[in-house]
N, C-alpha and C positions, 0 to 999 in steps of 0.2 A: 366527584368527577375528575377523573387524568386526564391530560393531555401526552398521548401515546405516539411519536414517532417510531412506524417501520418502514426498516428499507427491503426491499427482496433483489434479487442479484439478477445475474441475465438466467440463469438454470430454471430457479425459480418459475421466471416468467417464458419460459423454453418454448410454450405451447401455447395453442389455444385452451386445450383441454387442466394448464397447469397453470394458468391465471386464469381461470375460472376458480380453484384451489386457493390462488393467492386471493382471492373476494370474498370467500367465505370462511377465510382465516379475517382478514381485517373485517368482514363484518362483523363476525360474531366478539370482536373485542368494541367495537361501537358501540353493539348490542347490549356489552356488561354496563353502559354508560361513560364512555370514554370519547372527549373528542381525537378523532385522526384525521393524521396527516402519513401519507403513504406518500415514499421516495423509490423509485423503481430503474432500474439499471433497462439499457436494451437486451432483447431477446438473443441466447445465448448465443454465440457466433457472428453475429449481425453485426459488431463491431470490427470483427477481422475482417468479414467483405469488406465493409466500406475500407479498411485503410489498403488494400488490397489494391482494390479500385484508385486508389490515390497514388499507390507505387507504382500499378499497369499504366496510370500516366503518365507521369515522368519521376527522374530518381529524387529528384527536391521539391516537392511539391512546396507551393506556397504556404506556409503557414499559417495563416488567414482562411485560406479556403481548405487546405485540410480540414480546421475544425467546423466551417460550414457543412462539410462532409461528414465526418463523423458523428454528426449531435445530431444529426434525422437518426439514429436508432431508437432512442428513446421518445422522440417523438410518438412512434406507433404505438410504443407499450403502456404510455401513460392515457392514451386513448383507447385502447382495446380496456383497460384495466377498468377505466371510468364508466366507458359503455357499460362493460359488463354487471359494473357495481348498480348502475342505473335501473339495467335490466332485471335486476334483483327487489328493484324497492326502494333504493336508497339515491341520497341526492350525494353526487360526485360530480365536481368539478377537477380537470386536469391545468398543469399550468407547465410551458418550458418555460425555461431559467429563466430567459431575459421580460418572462412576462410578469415573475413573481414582485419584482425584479432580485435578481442576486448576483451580484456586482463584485467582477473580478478585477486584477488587473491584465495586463495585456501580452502577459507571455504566454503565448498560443502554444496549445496541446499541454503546455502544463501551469494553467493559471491558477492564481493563489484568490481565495474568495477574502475580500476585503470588506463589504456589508450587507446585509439581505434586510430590504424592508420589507418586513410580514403584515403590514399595513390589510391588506387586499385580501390575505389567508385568514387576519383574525373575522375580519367581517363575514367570511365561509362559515369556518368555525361556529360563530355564533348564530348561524342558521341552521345549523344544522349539519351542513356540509361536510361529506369525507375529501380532504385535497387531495390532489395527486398530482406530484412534483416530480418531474426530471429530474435525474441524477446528473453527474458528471457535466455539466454545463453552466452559462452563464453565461454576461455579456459585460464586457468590457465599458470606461466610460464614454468612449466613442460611438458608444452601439455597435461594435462588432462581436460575431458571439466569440465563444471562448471556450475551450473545455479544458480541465481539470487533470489530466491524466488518466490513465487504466486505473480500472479501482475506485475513480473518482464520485463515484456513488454513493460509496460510503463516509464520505466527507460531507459529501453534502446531505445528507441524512443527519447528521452530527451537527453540523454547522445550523441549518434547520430550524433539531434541536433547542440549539444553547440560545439562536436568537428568539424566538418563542418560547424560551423556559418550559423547555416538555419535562413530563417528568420522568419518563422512561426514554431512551431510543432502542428499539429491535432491530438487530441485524440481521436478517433471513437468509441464510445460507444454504448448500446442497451439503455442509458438516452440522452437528449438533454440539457446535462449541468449537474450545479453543482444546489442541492436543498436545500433550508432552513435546511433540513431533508428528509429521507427516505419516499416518496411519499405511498409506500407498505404504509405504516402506518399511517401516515397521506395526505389522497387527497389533501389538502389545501394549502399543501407545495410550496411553491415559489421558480420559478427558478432564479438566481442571475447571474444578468448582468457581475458582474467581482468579483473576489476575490484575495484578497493580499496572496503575498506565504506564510505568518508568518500565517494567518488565516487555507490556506488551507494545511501547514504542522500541524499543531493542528487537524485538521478533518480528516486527513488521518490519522496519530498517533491515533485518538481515536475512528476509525472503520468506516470513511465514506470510502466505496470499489470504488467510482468512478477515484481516482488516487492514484498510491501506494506512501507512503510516502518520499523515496528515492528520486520516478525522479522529486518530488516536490524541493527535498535538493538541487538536480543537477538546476533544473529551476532558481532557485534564486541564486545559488552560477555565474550560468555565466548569468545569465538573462534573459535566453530562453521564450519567448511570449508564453503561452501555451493557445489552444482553444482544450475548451471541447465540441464535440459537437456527435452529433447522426448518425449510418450511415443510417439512417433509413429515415432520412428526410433531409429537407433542413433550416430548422427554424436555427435563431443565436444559441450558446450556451454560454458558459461562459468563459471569459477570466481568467486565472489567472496570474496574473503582480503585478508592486510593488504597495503598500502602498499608497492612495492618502486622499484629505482628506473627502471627500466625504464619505469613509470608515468608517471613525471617528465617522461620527455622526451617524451611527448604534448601539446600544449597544451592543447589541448580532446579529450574524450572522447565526448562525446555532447550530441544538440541532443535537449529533452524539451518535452513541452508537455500543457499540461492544461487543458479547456474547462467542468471542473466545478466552476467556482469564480464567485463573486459580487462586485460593489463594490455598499460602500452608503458615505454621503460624510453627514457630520454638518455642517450650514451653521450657520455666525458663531455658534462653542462661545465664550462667554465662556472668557478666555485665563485663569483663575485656577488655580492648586495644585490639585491634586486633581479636578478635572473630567474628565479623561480616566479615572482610575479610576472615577470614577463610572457611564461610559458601558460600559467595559470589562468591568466586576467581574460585570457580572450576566448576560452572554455566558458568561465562565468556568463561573459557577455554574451555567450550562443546559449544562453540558460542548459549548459549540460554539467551536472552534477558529478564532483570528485570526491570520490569516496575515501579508497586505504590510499596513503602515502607513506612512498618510503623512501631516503634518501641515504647513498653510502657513504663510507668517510670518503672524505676528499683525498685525492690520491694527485701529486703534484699539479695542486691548482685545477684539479678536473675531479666531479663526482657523474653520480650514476642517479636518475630519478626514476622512479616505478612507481604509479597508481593505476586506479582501476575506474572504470565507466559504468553506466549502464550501457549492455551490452546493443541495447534499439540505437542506441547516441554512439556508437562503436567508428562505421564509416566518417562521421561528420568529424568527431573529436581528435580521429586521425588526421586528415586533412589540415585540422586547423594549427593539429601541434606540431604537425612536418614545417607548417608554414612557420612556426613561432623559433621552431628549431634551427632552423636556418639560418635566422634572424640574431639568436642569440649564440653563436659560433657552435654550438653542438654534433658533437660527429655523426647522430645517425638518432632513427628512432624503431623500437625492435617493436612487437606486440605479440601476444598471446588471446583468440577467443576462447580456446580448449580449456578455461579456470571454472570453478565454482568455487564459494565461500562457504566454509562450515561455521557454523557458530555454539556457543554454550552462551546458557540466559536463566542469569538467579538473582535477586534481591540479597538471596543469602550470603551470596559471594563478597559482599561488604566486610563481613566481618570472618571468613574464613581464611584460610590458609590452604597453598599448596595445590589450589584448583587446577591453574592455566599446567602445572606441571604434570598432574595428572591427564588433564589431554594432551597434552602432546606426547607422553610418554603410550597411550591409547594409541595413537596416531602412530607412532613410528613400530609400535611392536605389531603393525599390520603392513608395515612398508610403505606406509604412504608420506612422501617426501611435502613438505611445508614451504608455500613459495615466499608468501608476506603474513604477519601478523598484524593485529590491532587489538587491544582492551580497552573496557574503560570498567566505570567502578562494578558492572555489573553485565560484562560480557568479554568473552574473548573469541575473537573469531578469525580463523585461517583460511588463506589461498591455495588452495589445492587443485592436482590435475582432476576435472571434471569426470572422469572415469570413475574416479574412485571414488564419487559422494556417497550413493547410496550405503555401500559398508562404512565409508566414515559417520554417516550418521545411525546406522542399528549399533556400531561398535560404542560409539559416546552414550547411546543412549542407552546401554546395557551396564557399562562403564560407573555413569553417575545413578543407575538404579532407577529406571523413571518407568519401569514398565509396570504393570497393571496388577495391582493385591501383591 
């Protein structure tokens, strides 16, 4: 007997008539002799109302009651999901976050899961019981809830996981697996047998949306087997596990690209010690994440700073950096949201030569100009005008060879 973590996504559970679907997919792996645990996302859209309703009230909603707000989505689905399992035959119990408990901490809309006691779920389990957990939520140690971010379903499917020692987690998706690249865009795209978690934490970080970056971190930190697969079908999907060498000898694995990202550009920072923290510190402390940085030479005692946001944190991190800018003698601050990031993603890249040259020589023989760069041992990814993604990504991705047979 396994112990089977699946999660299914909001699509998934889109319907009455499509979690009905998701029941007698998770039944029938109970059925083989498997205890489960189902992690279920809200029903698809249900999310955007509610934050919707959060911005129709006012432009800063409380962050505290934001996520008061947003965590009733999955409330419904893990009840309709349980009913329905019940209605079937089977004994289903549902649980939200803060009932399991799963204990974040307290940075609201994007909290980090720090420990989940399955104390309550193993006692299910041994009853017999299918769980059914809320995704993307939790509760702080104050008792306040908390959610996770967009995406955050999958983390905590993973997190779940590794604290229960499952021996599989499923990721139930509306793709059947992980692609070379975004299919939308290119047909040709190939779906990928398995991927190492170093590969596929670089493809989430750089905007591929089939796993959020997180319960990748969580996957590889305790080891968790994750399969990506469809609930839609029965076809394999994609493993993602460690490192092997088979992997190696791919150069590049995947071309990703993400258009929810922002540059804002700090003009003539006085070049002194500590001015960059100063511009930086107070981003951190609004928990909004900085991504590419890029600094010019210093030109008589004044340089030039350019990074990039997520594009949701766009309004807020403006605000804070006009304010920081001010503060530390700075002439002005410019921004761009018209960017997207293109990305290249190999293991193989380790030991090759000549890659980042060949994309960007790709890049320019189609005219597309390069705003900021970033690499690291196993990706290179460019700022470019948002217009032009789609052809930067079938061009790379024809480029380095990744289409199908």
């Amino acid at each position: 007997m396994a112990l089977v973590v699946q999660k299914y996504g909001g699509t998934s559970m889109g319907s009455v008539e499509r979690i009905r679907n998701v029941a007698r997919r998770v039944a029938r792996t109970y059925d083989e002799g498997n205890d489960m645990i189902v992690v279920v996302s809200a029903m698809s859209g249900e999310t955007n109302k509610l934050v919707a309703l959060c911005n129709e009230m006012c432009e800063f909603p409380s962050e505290r009651e934001y996520d008061v707000m947003v965590a009733t989505g999955e409330q419904v689905s893990i009840a309709l999901l349980a009913m329905c399992l019940q209605s079937m035959g089977y004994k289903a119990k549902s649980y939200m976050g803060f009932q399991v408990p799963i204990i974040t901490d307290s940075a609201y809309s994007k909290a980090r899961i720090e420990e989940i006691d399955g104390t309550k779920i193993r006692e299910d389990l041994k009853n017999g019981t299918i769980v059914v957990v809320a995704g993307f939520q939790g509760i702080d140690r104050e008792g306040s809830l908390t959610t996770l971010g967009r995406g955050g379903s999958d983390t905590s499917a993973v997190a779940v996981a590794a604290a229960l020692n499952a021996d599989v987690c499923e990721i139930y998706t509306d793709v059947d697996g992980i692609y070379t690249t975004d299919p939308r865009i290119v047909p040709e795209a190939s779906k990928m047998e398995k991927v190492s978690y170093e590969e596929m934490l670089e493809m989430a970080s750089l905007g591929s949306k089939v796993l959020q970056i997180r319960s990748v971190e969580f996957a590889k930190k305790y080891g968790v087997v994750v399969h990506v697969r469809s609930s839609f079908n029965d076809n394999p999907g994609t493993l993602v596990t460690k490192e092997d060498a088979d992997m190696e000898a791919v150069l590049v694995s995947g071309i990703t690209y993400d258009k929810n990202e922002a540059k804002v550009s700090v003009m003539r920072v006085p070049d002194k010690p500590g001015i960059a923290a100063k511009l930086f510190s107070p981003l951190s402390e609004a928990n909004i994440t900085v991504d590419m940085i890029i600094q010019n030479v210093s030109h008589e005692g004044y340089t030039d700073l350019t990074f990039t946001v997520p594009r949701a944190d766009f309004k807020k991190a403006l605000k804070i950096v006009e304010e920081a800018a001010a503060k530390v003698g700075a002439a002005g601050v410019d921004s761009n949201e018209s960017i997207a990031k293109v990305s290249i993603v190999g293991v193989g890249m380790r030991s090759h030569s000549g890659v980042a040259s060949k994309m960007f020589s790709t890049l320019s023989n189609e005219g597309i100009n390069i705003q900021m760069i970033s690499t690291s041992e196993i990706k290179v990814s460019c700022v470019i005008d948002d217009k032009y993604t789609e052809l930067a990504v079938r061009v790379l991705h024809e480029a380095f060879g990744l289409a199908k047979g």
